[in-house]
N, C-alpha and C positions, 0 to 999 in steps of 0.2 A: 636358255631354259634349263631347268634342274632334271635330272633326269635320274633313273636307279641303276645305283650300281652293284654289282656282286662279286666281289673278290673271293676268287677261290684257287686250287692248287690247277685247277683244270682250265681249261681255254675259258676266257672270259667269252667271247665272240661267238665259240659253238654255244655256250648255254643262255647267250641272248639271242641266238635263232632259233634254235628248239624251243625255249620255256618249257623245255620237258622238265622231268622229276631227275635229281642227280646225287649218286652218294657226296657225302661231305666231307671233307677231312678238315676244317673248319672255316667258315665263312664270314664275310659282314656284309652287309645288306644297309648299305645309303641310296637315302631317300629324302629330300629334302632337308631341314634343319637336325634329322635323326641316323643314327648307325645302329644298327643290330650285329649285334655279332656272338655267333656261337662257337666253342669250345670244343676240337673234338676230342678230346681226350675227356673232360669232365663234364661234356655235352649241357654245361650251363652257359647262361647267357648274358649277356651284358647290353643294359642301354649307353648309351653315348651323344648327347645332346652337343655338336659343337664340339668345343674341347672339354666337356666336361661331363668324365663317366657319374653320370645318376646312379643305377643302380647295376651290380654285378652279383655273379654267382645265384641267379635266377632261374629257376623252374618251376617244371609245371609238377602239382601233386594231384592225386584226384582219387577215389575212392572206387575200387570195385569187390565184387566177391568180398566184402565182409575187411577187405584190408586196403590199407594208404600206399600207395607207389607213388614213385617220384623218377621226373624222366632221365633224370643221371644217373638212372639203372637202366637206360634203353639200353638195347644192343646196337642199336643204329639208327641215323638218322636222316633223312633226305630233305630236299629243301625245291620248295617252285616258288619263281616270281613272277606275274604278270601284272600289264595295267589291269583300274579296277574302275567302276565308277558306284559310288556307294549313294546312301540319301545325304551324308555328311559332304559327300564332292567327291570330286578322280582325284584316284593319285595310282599308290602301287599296292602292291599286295604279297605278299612275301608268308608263305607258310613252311614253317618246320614241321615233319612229319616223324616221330618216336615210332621204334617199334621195341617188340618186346618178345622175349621167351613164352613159349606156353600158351596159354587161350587169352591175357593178358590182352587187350582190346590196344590199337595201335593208335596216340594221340596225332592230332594237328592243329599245332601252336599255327593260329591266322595272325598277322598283324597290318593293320592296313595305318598306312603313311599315305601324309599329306605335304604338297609343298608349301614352305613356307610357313608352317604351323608348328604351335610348342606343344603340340601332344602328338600321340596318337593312339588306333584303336587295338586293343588285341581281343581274343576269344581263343578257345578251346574247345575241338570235337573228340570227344573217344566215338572209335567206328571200330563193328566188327561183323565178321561174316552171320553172327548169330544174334540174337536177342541179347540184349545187355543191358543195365540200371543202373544208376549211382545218384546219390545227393548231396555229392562233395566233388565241387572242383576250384581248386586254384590256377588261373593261368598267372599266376606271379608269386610264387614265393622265394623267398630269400631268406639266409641266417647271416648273410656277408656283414661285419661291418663297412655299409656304406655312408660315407662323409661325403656330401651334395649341397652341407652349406658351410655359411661361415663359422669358424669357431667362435660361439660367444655364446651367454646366458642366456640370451633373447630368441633363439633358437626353440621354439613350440610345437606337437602335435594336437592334432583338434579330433575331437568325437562327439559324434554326430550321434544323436538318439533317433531307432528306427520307428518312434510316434512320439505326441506329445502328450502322453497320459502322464498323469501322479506327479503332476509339479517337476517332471524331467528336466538336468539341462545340459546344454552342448560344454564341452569345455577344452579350454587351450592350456595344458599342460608342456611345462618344461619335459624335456626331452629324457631326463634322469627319473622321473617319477614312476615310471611304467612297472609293472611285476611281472613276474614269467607265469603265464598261465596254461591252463589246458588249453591245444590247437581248437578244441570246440566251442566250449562253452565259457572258459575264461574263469578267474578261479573269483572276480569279486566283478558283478555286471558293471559293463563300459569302463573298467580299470586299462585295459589295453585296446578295446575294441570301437568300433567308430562304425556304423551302420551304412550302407552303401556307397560312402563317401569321405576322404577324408583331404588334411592338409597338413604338410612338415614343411614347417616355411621359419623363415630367417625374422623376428619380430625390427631389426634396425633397420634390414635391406630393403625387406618385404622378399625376398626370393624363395621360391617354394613348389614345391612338390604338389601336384594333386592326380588322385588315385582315386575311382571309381566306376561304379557299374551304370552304363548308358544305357540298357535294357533292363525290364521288369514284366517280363511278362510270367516267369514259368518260377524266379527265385527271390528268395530273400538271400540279398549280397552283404559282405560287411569283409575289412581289412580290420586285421588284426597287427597290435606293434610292437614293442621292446625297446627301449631307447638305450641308450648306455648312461651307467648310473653314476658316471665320474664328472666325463667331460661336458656332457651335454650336448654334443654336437653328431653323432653318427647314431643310425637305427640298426638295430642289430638283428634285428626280424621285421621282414613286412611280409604280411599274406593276406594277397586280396582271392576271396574265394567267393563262389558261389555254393549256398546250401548252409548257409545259417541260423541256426537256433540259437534263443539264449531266453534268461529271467528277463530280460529288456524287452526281447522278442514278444511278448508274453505267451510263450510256447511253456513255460513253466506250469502246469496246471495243478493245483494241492500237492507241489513237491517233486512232479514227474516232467521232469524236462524231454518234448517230444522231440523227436530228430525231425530233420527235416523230413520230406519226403522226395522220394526218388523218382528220376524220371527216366526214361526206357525207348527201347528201340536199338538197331542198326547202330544208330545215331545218337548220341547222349551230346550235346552242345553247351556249354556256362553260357551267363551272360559276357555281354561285352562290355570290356571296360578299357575306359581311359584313363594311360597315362601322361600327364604332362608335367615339364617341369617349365616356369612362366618367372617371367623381371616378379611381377604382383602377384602372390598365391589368390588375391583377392579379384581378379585378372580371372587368372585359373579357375576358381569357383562359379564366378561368372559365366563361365567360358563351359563346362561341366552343366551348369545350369542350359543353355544352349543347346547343346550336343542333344542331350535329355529331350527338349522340345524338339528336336529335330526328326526323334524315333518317332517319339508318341507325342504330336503339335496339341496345343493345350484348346481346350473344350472351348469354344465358339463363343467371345462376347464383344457384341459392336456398340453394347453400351456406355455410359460412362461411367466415371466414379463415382459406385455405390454410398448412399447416405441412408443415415436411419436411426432406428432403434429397434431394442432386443429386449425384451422381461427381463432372463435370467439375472440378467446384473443386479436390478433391483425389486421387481415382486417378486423374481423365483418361483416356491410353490403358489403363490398366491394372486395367479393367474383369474382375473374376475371381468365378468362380460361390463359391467359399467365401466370396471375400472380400465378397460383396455381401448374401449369405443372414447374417453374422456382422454388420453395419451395420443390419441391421434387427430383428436381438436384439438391440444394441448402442441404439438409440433407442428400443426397447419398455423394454428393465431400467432404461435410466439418465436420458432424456428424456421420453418420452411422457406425457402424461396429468402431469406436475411441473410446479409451479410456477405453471401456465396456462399449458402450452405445448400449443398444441392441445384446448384446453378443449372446444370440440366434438366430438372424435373425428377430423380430418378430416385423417390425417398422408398426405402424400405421399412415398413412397421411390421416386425416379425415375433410372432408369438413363439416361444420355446417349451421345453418341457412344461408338463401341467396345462398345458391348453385345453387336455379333456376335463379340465375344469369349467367348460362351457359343452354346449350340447351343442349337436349339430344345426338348430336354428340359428343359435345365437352366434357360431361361427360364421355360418351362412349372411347373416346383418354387420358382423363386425369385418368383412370382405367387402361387402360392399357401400359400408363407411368410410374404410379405408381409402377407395377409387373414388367418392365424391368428396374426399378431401385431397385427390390427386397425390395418392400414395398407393403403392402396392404392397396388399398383405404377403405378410411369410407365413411358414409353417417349420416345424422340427421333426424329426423321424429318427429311428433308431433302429436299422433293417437288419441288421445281424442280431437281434437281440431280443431274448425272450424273459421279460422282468415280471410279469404275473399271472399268464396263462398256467394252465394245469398240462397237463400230459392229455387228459381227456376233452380236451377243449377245441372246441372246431375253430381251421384258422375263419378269420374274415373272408370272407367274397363269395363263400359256398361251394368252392372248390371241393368241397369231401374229402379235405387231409385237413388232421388233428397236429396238434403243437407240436403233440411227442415223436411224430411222425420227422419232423425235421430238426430235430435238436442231433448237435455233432457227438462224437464220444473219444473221449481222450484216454486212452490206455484202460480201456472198455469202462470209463463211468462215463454217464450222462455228464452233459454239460448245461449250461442256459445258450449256449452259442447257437445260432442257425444257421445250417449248411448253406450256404449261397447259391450251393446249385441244384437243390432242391424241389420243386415244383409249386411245394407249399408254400417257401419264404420266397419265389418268384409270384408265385400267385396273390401271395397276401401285397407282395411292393406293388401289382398292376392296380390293386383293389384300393390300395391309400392314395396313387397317384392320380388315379382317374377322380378322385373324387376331390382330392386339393385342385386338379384342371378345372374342375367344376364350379368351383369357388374361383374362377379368375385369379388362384393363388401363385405365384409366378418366382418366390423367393422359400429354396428350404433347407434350412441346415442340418446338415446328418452327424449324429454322435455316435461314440463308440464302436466306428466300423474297425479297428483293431481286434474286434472281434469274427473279425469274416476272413482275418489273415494270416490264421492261426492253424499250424498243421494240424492232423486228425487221423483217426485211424480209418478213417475213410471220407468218403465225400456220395452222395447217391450219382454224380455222373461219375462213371467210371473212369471215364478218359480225362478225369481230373486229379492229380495225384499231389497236388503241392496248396500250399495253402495259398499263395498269392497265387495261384489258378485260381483256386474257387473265387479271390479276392478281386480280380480280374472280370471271372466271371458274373458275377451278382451285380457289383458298379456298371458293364456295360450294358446290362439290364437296366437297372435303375436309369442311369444314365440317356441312353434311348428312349426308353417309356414318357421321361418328364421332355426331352425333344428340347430345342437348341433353343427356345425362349424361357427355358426356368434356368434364373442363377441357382448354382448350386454351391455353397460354400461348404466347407467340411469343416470340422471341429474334430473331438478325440480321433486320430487316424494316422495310419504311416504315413510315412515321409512320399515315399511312391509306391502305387502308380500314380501320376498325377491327370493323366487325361482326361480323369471325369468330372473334374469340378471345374467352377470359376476361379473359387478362392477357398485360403487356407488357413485356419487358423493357425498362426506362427506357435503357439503355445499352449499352456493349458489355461486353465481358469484365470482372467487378472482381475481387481477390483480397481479402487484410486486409491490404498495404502502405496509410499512409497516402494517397499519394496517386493509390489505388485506387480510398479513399473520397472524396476530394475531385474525382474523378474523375466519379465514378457520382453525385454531387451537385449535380454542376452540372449534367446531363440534370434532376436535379430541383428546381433553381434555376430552372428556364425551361421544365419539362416537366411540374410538379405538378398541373395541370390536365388534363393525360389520363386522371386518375381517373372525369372527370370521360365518355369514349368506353372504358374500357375499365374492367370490375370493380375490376382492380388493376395498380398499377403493382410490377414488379417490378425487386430493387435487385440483382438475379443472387444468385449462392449467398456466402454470409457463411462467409469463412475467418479461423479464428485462427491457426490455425501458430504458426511463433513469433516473432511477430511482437510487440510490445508490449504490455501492457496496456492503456495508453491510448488505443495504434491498434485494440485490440479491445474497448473502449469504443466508439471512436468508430463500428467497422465494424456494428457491434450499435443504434447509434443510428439509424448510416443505414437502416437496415429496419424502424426505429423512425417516421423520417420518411416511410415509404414506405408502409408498411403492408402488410407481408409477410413471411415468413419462409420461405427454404428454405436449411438447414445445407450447408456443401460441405467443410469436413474430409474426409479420410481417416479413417473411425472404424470401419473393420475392424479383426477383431482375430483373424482368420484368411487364410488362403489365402495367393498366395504376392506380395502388394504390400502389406505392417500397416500400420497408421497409428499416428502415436507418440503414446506415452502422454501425452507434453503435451497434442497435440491434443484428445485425447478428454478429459484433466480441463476445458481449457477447455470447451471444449462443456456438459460437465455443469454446469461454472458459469455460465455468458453465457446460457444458453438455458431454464433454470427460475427466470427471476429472476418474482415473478409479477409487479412493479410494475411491469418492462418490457413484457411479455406481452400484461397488460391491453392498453396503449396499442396492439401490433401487432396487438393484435384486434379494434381498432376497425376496421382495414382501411380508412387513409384517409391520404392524402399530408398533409403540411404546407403551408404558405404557405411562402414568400421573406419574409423582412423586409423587405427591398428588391431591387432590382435594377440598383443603379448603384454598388455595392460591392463589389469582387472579390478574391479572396483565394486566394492559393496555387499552383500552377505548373498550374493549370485554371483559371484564373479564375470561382472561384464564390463563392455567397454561402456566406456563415458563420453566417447566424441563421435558425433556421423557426419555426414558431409552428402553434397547430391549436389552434382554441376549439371546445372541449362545451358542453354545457348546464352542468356544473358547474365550470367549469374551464378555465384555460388551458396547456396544453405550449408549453415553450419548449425548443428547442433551439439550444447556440450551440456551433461547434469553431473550434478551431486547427489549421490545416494548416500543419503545420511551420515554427512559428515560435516565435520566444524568448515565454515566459511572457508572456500577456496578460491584465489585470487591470482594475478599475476597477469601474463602474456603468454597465448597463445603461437606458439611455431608454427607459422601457415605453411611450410614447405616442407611439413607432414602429410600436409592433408593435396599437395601437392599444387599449391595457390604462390603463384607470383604476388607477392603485396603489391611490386609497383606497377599492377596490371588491376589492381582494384581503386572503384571510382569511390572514394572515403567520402566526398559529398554528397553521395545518396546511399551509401549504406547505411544501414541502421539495424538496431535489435531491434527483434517485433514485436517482443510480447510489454519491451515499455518504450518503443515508438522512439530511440535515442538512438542517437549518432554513433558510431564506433571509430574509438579510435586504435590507428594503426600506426606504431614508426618499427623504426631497425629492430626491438624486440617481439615484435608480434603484433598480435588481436588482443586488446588490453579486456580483462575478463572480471567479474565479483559473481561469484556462485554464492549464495547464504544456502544454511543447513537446508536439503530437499528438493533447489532451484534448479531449473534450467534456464539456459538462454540459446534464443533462437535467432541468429544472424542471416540476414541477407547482401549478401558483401556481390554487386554489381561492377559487373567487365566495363574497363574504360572502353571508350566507344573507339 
């Protein structure tokens, strides 16, 4: 069995009977598949996976009194190891402890090891005999060049957007592209920075780095990077900190970028973060995603895979009680219950923005139309947000607090934001909730909660000082009130916390233009792994219009790789906005196909084939892949370009050919056979296409 070890100048033997606290004159610390080892002379530290130093000349930075320390100005440093048993699993626990000249508060570098694992966890506490603040900590920085992969071009860093507002997107940059920015705020948004999460990984090997924060309760996390501008193969800054601002953040308010906000005590603790370095970065992400559910297990659903539809796609404002009562005879007659669509029963008909386009009878009729056509109504909410109330305007419920009462202030001007903790913008969510409970409404999508995430110069609960507290605090509210039978999907919103919803929209707004879909793809080129914090990833509402065939292939795939369906046509066929007869033949077609069906009812993202190949005016990948038990899907598109042709390399995507049954596989969306020899998966993409393969395990 693996056990920990601690090399040091002093008796190995006395300091695994003690576990007491013991100066250092430098040590390493194995643990399973990892080594830690500190420096005593430059009191930095070094990881060591194996034979193979990851990263070196590591420390912790953190912010107090007004200035940045760094612990290779400790004066000294001590170290304890004991077993540990965490919610991640046992393993050991090994903390370096800094001290420092002066009132300088003394850190303790935590790292908990596991055996036999490609990560592990660390965290940082500054502790001091008195009160103390800060809203800056790093427990990993580094300026070392470290070289961890291979030397080649294909060598990519990934940044991760911390919401998906304003058309955002992830991106995998070569390793030479990065600029030297301010430690804060970065000198051009998301140029070097990557939102609680990142990946430096080898695009030939697949070998790679992943680096992120597993807690969110009290910070906004982000790693920041530097790559080297020659080779392309070593990073020459990583700092994963906690206490992030930024224009991305949208902490930017009319020009005023807020700091974070600081948190206090004794006791000042970062989040924890994992690092691991994995054979697959895509492994790692995975794996990241996991950890995540482990802190904070994602929001209760024993349902199946959601089906339905949503206005916005296609009435938008023009939300009208005939015309929305005629869309759900219109998916009872000619969708529901065909093809497998919705094979559980479990369709959602969810009205969005503009539904106070109906009065509360007509809402109260179009609920309980919805249920005698064996569908459950939704509804939309926007709980951080104040869009046309006055200052003097009493909220809803009769609570006796006015608008202006809970609107936040940013560098002392009013904002439209509402404080989340509140009483008024608690009072006004219990007053919509109870009343969509009322209506048997059971499905609701919340927007623009990035608004509830956002630091402030204050909060009405005191003992809320950060803006993902208050972001925290409002969702567990919400969350609670609507009770373990309402899905909740989110739209505009961070990345995390993820515990309060079902599902997430991957993106922001798509339609059925092409590069709507390559749009919303590349959220899941770099995002396929939130499956993994949240039930389901959602690809927004899937429009045909009139838009191509093949772009409505493709739009139909992307929910395919997602694992979700909610229709967004206009498929009224009354009152006074119709939806045209195109629209709905497609619909009837695209959405009872059952071979497609099948697949979105597994309710599962795809892989990336890779991530250092980018395609189309998003830069995203072109090939996903999802292995079952009997079978592999393979999806591959073109985004807008001349007919692409050739043989697929299955031993990318990590498929034995000679383990696939060629007599029953077939592409799905034109029901044909595939063929396969010594070159590959033979392929024709025409300008816009996708093709959806099911290539079945020999038995």
């Amino acid at each position: 069995m693996n056990i920990g070890k601690l090399k040091t100048c002093i008796s190995l033997l006395a300091l695994a009977a003690s576990g007491a606290i013991t100066p250092l004159s430098g040590a390493t610390f194995e643990y399973g598949k990892w080594a830690i080892n500190l420096d005593s002379d430059s009191k930095e530290v070094t990881f060591t996976k194996g034979d193979t130093k990851v990263l070196s000349g590591v420390t912790v930075r953190f912010k107090y009194d007004g200035d940045v320390y760094d612990t290779a100005d400790a004066t000294s440093a001590t170290i304890t190891d004991k077993a540990m048993t965490d919610k991640a699993g046992d393993g050991r626990q090994c903390t370096i402890t800094y001290t420092f000249d002066g009132s300088v508060p003394a850190v303790d570098q935590t790292f908990y090891l596991f055996d036999g694992r490609d990560y592990f966890l660390t965290e940082v506490t500054l502790k001091s005999d008195t009160k103390i603040k800060s809203n800056y900590i790093a427990p990993v920085y580094t300026t070392d060049d470290n070289l961890f992969l291979p030397v080649d071009n294909s060598n990519r860093l990934l940044t991760v957007p911390f919401d998906n507002d304003g058309f955002v997107t992830y991106g995998s940059h070569t390793l030479g592209c990065t600029g030297q920015g301010k430690p804060a705020t970065g000198r051009i948004p998301r140029d070097t920075i990557s939102f609680e999460v990142t990946s430096i990984f080898n695009g030939n090997t697949n070998l790679g780095l992943v680096v992120g924060s597993v807690e969110h309760d009290n910070w906004k996390s982000a790693v920041r990077m530097t790559g080297s501008p020659m080779s392309q193969s070593y990073m020459s800054r990583l700092e994963c900190y906690s206490g992030a601002t930024h224009a991305a953040t949208r902490d930017d308010y009319n020009g005023y970028l807020m700091e974070h906000g600081y948190l206090s005590g004794n006791e000042v603790k970062s989040a924890r973060f994992m690092v691991g370095y994995f054979d697959d970065w895509r492994t790692g992400l995975e794996t990241f995603g996991e950890i995540n559910e482990v802190y904070a297990p994602k929001r209760p659903w024993n349902g199946p895979t959601p089906f339905g539809w949503n206005s916005w796609g296609g009435m938008g404002t023009n939300v009208n009680y005939e015309g929305v009562l005629s869309v759900s005879d219109f998916v009872k007659e000619n969708i529901q219950g065909k093809g497998g669509f919705a094979p559980d029963d479990v369709v959602f008909i969810g009205l969005d923005s503009y539904w106070g386009n109906l009065d509360w009878d007509q809402l109260e009729d179009f609920c309980n139309h919805c249920r005698a056509n064996g569908q459950t109504p939704g509804i939309y909410a926007t709980p951080f947000n104040n869009w046309t109330h006055g200052d003097g305007d009493m909220v809803e419920g009769n609570n006796g607090y006015y608008y202006g009462d809970a609107l936040l202030y940013v560098n002392g001007n009013k904002t439209g934001r509402m404080d989340p903790t509140h009483p008024a913008t608690l009072s006004l969510m219990n007053y919509q909730i109870d009343r969509f409970k009322a209506l048997g409404i059971k499905y609701i999508k919340l927007d623009f909660l990035n608004s509830g995430s956002c630091e402030a110069d204050g909060f009405y609960n005191k003992d809320i000082t950060t803006g993902i507290q208050a972001y925290n605090y409002g969702m567990k509210h919400f969350a609670e009130r609507c009770g373990d039978d309402m899905f909740i999907v989110l739209s505009i919103s961070p990345l995390f916390p993820a515990q309060y919803a079902n599902a997430r929209r991957i993106s922001c707004d798509a339609w059925g233009e092409m590069w709507h879909t390559s749009y919303m793809l590349n959220s899941l080129s770099f995002g396929w792994w939130l499956d993994r914090v949240y039930s389901y990833n959602d690809p927004d509402h899937l429009c045909m219009g009139d838009r191509s065939n093949e772009e409505n292939m493709s739009r139909i795939t992307s929910a395919v790789c997602t694992g979700y369906c909610m229709m967004g046509d206009n498929l009224s066929t009354a009152g006074s906005y119709i939806g045209t007869a195109q629209s709905q033949e497609k619909a009837k077609n695209y959405f009872t196909r059952p071979e497609i069906n099948e697949i979105i009812n597994l309710g599962r993202s795809f892989r990336p084939g890779y991530g250092h190949k980018l395609f189309g005016r998003n830069n995203t990948v072109d090939l996903f892949y999802l292995e079952t038990d009997d079978c592999w899907y393979v999806a591959y598109f073109n985004y807008e370009e001349a007919t692409k042709k050739g043989y697929l390399d299955l031993n990318v995507l990590g498929i034995d050919r000679e383990q696939v049954d060629t007599d029953r596989s077939t592409e799905l969306w034109f029901n044909k056979k595939v063929n396969i020899d010594s070159r590959g998966l033979e392929y024709e993409l025409p300008y816009n296409q996708c093709k959806l393969f099911r290539l079945y395990k020999k038995q």
